[in-house]
N, C-alpha and C positions, 0 to 999 in steps of 0.2 A: 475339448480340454477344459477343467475347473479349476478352481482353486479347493483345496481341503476344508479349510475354512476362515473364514473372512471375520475381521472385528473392525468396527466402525470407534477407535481407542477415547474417541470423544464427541462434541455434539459436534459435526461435519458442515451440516447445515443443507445435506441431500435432500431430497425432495423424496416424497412416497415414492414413488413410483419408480425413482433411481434405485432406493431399496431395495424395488423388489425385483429388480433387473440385477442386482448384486446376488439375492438371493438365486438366482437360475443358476449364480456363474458359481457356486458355493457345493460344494457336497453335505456340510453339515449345515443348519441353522446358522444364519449369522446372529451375533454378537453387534447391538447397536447401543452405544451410550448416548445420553442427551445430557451430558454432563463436561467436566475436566476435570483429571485427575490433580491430585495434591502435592504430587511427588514421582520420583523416577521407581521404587519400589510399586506404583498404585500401577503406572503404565506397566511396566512388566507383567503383573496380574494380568492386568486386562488383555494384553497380546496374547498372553499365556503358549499353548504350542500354537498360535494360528500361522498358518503361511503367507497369507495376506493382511495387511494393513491399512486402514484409511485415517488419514488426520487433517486437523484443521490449522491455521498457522498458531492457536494459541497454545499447543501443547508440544512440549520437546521431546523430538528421539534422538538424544545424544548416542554415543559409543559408549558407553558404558550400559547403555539397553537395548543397543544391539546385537551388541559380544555376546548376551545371556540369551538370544533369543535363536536357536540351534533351526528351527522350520523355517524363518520367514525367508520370502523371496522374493517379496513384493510389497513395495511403501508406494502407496496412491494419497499424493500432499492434494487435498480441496482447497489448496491455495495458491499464490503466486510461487515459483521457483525462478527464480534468476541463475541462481549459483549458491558453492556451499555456503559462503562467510554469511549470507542475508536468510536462509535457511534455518529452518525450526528444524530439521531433521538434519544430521550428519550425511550427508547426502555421499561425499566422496570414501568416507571408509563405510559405509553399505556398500556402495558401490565395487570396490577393494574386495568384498566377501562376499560375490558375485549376486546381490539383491540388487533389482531393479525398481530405481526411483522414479517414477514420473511427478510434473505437478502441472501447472495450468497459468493461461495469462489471457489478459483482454478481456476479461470475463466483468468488471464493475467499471469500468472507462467512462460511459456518457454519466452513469449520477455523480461519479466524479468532479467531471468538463460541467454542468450543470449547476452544480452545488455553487463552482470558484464565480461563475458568470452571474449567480442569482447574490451572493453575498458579495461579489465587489457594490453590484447597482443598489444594494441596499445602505452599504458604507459609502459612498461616494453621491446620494441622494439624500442620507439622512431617513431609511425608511427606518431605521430600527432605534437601539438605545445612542446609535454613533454617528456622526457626518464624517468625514476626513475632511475636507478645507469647509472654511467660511459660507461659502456657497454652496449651494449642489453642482455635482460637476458630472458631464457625461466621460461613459469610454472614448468618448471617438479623438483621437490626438495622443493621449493618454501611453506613452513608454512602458509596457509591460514585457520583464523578463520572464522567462520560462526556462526554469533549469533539472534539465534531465528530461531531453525531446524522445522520448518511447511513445507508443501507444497513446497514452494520459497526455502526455504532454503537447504531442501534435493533435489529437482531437480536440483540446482544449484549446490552441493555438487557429482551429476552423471555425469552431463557434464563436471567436471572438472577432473571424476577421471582417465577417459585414457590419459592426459595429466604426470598422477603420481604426482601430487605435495604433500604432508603432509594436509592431514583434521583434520582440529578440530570444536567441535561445543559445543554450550552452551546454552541449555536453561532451562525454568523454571523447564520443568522436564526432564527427564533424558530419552533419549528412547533407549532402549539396543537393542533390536529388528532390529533397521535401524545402527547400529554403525559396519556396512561391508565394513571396509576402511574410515573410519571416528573416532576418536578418542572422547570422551567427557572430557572435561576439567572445571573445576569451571570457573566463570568470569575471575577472575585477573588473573589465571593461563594461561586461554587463554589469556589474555592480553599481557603475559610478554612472552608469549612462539611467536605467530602471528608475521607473516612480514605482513602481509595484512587481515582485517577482510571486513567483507560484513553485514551488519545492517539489519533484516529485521525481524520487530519486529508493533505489532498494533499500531494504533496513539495513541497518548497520553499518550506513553512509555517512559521514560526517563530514561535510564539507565546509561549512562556513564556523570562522573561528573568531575570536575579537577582533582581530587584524580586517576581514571581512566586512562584520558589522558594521568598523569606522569606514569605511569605504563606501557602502551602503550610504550609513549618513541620515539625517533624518528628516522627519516630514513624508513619509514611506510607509509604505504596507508588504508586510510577509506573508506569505499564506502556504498553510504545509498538511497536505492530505497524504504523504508517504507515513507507511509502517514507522513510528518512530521517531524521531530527532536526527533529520540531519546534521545539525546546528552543535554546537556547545551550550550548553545549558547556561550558566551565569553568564559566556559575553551574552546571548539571548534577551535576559535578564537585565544586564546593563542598556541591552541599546532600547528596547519598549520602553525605560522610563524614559528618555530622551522625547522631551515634546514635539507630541505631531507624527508619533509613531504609532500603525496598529500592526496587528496581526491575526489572522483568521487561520483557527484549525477546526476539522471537522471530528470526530469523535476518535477516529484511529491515529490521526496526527496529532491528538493531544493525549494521548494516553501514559508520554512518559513526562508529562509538561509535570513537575511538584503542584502540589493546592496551594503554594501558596503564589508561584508565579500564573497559573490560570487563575487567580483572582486579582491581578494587577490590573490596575486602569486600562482601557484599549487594550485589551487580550479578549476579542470573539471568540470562545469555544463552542461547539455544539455537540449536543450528547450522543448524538447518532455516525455513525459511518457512513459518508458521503457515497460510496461505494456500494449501496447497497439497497435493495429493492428488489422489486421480486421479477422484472427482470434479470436480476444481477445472479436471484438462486436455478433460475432455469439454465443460466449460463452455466454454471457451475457446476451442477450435476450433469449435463452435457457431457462437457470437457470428462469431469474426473471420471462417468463411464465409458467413455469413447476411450481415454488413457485403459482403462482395467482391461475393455473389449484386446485391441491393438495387442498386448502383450498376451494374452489369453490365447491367439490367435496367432 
């Protein structure tokens, strides 16, 4: 079985050789962009009659281009899927109008877990433009919360445990099973207990509000490598000026920060996606061919 024909709707970030493992599965020529379109009229172009779909999280397939699109019957997300609300793609009304959605997970975790462990010992050594206290300080003792224990979170929560610092974690559900050197704490309770929490939580998560922040309290470090802004943007705002505050984002967690709050005093941005390395594209192309193969099948 194939697909009719396949379009790559933007740059995906497959690999050759996924390509051309798409093209087997294809009866016409695929259709591959290395671009994003500009608008929801440019996406519809680009699907045009195709039955198959590939997309990246930075491009939208709302319900209003999928209504228009009479062949497709298959959306392969090259990205994380949780659920619909955190979704680039209308996932449940595709769904509804019997198109099969797949998408992918665990595919960027260690540069992740890497990235938060390489920039706290920089902040808390003083290797870079910033110290956190007076002194240099190790992890080892050190209260770090971890909120939103998935994948990212518990990887992240192993590579720090030979260092010995204090774990806590907090999320929707409570997982007892994995809490081996890791404590589970309600929100606030992690709030007020943390010298330093790590955000990694689906887009379109908003969990921490002003109410929060003052909780938090200061002399504290944030660090937020999810898709997005968990957080409220101005209490955010209020609490970094608060002295003795930092916070570390890596390129995809600051992507909704304003320019003018990524140029605040103690706001670590980095330009790059912590997530991402070229092990992260072999993941990736993996996954989203093994998704296409599976349903093909």
């Amino acid at each position: 079985m194939k697909f009719q024909k396949i379009v790559c709707v933007d740059y995906t970030k497959l690999e050759p050789w996924a390509l051309e493992e798409l093209q087997e599965m294809s009866e016409e020529k695929i259709e591959v962009y290395d671009d994003f379109p500009n608008s929801e009229e440019e996406v519809l172009q680009r699907i045009g009659d195709a039955d198959a779909v590939f997309v990246s999280w930075k491009t939208e397939i709302p319900e209003a281009v999928i209504r228009q699109c009479a062949n497709l019957k298959y959306i392969g997300m090259a990205c994380s899927l949780y659920d619909d609300e955190s979704a680039n793609v209308a996932v449940n009304f595709a769904r509804s109008r019997g198109i099969t959605v797949t998408g992918i997970r665990d595919y960027g975790d260690p540069g992740v877990a890497e990235f938060i462990v390489a920039e706290l010992i920089r902040l808390f050594h003083g290797l870079g433009e910033h110290q956190w206290k007076e002194m240099p300080v190790e992890l080892t003792g050190k209260k770090i919360g971890i909120i939103g224990f998935g994948v990212t979170g518990q990887l992240l929560a192993n590579c720090l445990k030979p260092f010995e610092p204090q774990l806590f974690y907090y999320s929707r559900t409570r997982k007892e099973e994995l809490e081996n050197g890791i404590k589970y704490l309600p929100l606030q309770e992690l709030l007020q207990t943390a010298e330093v929490i790590s955000l990694h939580l689906p887009r379109n998560t908003v969990l921490l509000n002003r109410a929060e922040f003052d909780i938090f309290g200061t002399g504290k470090i944030l660090i937020n490598t999810s898709l997005g802004l968990p957080f409220e943007a101005p209490a955010f705002k209020h609490w970094i000026k608060k002295e003795g505050n930092f916070a570390i984002f890596d390129g995809d967690g600051k992507k909704e920060l304003s320019a003018e709050t990524e140029g605040l005093s103690r706001v670590i941005a980095s330009g790059k996606s912590a997530g991402w390395a070229a092990e992260t594209q072999r993941r990736l192309s993996k996954k989203v061919l093994q998704n296409a193969k599976d349903f093909l099948q």
